[in-house]
C-alpha positions in Angstrom: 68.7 178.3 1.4 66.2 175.1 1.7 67.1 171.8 2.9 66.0 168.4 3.9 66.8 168.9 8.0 65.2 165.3 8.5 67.0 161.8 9.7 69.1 160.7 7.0 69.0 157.5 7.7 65.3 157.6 7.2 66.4 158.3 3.4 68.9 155.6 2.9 65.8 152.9 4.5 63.2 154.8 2.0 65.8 154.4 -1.1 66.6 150.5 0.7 69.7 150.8 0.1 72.9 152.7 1.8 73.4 156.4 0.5 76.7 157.5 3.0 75.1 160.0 3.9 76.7 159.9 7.5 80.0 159.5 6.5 82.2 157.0 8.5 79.1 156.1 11.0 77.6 154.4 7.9 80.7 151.7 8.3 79.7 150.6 11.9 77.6 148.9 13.5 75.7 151.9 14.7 74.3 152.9 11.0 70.4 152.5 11.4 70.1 151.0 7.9 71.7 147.4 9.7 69.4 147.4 12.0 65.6 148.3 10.2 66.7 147.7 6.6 63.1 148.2 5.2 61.5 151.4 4.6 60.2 153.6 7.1 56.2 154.4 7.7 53.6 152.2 9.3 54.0 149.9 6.0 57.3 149.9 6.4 57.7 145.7 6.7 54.8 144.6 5.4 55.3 146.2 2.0 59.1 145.1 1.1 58.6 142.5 -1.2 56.7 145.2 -3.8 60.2 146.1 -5.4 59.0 143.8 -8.3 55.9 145.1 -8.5 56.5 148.4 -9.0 55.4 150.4 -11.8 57.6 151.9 -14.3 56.6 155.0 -12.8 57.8 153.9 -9.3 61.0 152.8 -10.7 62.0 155.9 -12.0 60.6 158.2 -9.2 63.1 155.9 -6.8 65.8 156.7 -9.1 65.5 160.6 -9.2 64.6 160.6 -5.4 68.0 158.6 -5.0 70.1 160.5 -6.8 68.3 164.1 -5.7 69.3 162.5 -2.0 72.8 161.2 -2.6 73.8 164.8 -3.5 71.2 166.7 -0.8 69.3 168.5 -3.5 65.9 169.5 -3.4 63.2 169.0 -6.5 63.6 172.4 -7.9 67.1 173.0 -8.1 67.1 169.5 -9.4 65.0 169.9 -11.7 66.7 173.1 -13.2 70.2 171.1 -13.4 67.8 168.6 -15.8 67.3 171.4 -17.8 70.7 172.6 -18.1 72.0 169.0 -19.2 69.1 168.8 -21.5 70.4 172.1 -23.6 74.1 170.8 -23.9 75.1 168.2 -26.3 75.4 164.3 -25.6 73.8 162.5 -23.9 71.0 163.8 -21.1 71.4 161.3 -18.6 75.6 161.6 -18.3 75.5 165.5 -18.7 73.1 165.3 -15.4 75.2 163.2 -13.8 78.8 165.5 -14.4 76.4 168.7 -13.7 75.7 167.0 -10.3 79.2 165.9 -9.7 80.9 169.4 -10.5 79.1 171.0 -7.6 81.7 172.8 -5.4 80.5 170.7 -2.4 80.7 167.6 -4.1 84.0 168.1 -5.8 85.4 168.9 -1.9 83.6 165.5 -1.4 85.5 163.8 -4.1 88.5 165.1 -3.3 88.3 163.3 0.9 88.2 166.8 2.3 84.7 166.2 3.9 83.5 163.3 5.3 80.1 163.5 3.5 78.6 165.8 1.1 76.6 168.0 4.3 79.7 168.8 5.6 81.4 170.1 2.7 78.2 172.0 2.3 78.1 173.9 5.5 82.0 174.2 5.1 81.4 176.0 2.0 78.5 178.2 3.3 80.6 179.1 6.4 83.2 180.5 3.8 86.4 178.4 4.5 87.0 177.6 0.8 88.0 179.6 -2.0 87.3 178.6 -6.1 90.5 180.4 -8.3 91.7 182.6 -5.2 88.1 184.2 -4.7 86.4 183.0 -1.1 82.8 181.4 -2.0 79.9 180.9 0.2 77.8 179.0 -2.6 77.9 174.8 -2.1 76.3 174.6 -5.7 78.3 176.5 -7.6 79.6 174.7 -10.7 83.2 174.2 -11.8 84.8 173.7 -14.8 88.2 171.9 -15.5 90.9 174.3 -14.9 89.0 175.6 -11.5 91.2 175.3 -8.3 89.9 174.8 -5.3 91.6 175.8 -1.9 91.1 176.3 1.9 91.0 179.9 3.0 94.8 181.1 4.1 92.3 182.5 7.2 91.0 179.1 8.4 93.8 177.1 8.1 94.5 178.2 11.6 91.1 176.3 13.0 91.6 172.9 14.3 89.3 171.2 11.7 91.5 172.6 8.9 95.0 171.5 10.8 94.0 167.9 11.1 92.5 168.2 7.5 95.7 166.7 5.4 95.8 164.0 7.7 92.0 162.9 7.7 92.0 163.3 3.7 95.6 161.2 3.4 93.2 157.8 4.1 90.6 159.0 2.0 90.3 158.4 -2.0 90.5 161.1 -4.7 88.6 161.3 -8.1 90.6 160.4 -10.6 89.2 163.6 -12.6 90.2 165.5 -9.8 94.0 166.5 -8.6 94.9 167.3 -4.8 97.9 168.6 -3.1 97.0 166.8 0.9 99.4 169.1 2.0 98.5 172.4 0.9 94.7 171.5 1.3 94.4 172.7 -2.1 92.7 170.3 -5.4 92.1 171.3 -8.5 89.1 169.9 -11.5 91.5 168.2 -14.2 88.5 167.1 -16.7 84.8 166.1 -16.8 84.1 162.6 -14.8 83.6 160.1 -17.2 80.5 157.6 -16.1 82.1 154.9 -15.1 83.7 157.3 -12.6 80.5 158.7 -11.2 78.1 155.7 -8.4 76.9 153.2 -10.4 73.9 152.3 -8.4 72.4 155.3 -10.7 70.6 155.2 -13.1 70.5 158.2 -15.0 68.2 156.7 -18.0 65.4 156.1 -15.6 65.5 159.7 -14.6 65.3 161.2 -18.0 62.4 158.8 -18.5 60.9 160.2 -15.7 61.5 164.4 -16.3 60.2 163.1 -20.1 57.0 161.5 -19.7 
């Protein structure tokens, strides 16, 4: 399975603007992005003031990349989720953005079980959570509403696991998602509705961009 193994910080300075990609160390003082808030490269501070320059091509590149980075995806999966909202009904942009959001690692995300979407990935691919009873290894799986998702009765044992309901007790649910703290357990109630979803997206500039 591919994936971006790079600095993440290095992202949230190229997008110029803070993704979370670190979890709680993006809240202190320690995040990179406070210290070098301009984007990385030997240009890095000499170019910041092109934002309004920027071509409508530029502009819509930045949003894809942002939103392909904000949920750790790579071009061609992303890309093939485009597709997939392009076939359903509605509109493009919003069926993208509730494809994106009903990844398995994301909803374990949403529901404060991780403290970023990376490690809800690798908790997924290490096989502690299971999607309607059945263990999964697969972070990109897709859920529907009805889907309940659980940790695995064999790694609630593991010390990450134990201090789990207490971790995700100061952490905010999606309101389209349910959550039992205590039995670790959550479960998809409906699709997100947009306002519900980052607003700093913007999913009409990525259509524009997979249309030209």
């Amino acid at each position: 399975m591919a994936r971006y193994t790079g600095p993440a910080c290095k992202l949230c300075r190229r997008e110029g603007e803070k993704l979370f990609l670190k979890g709680e160390r993006c809240f202190t003082t320690k995040c990179a992005f406070e210290a070098r808030a301009y984007p990385p490269g030997e240009h890095g501070r000499t170019g910041q003031g092109r934002g309004d320059r920027a071509s409508d091509y530029a502009k819509q590149l930045r949003a894809k990349q942002k939103a392909r980075r904000m949920y750790g995806i790579l071009e061609r999966q992303f890309r093939r989720y485009f597709g997939v909202a392009l076939q359903r009904r509605g509109l493009t942009g919003l069926n993208l953005l509730q494809t994106l959001e009903l990844r398995l690692d994301n909803v374990i995300y949403r529901m404060g079980f991780a403290e970023n979407r990376a490690q809800a990935r690798q908790m997924v691919a290490h096989g502690h959570f299971t999607v309607n009873g059945r263990r999964t290894t697969i972070p990109s799986m897709l859920l529907r509403a009805g889907d309940v998702v659980e940790v695995r009765e064999a790694s609630r044992s593991r010390t990450l696991f134990k201090e789990l309901p207490d971790f995700a007790e100061k952490r905010q649910c999606a309101m389209w998602l349910d959550r039992d703290v205590k039995k670790v357990s959550g479960r998809v109630l409906r699709l997100p509705e947009r306002g519900e979803i980052d607003g700093n997206l913007s999913e009409q500039l990525i259509v524009e961009y997979y249309s030209r």
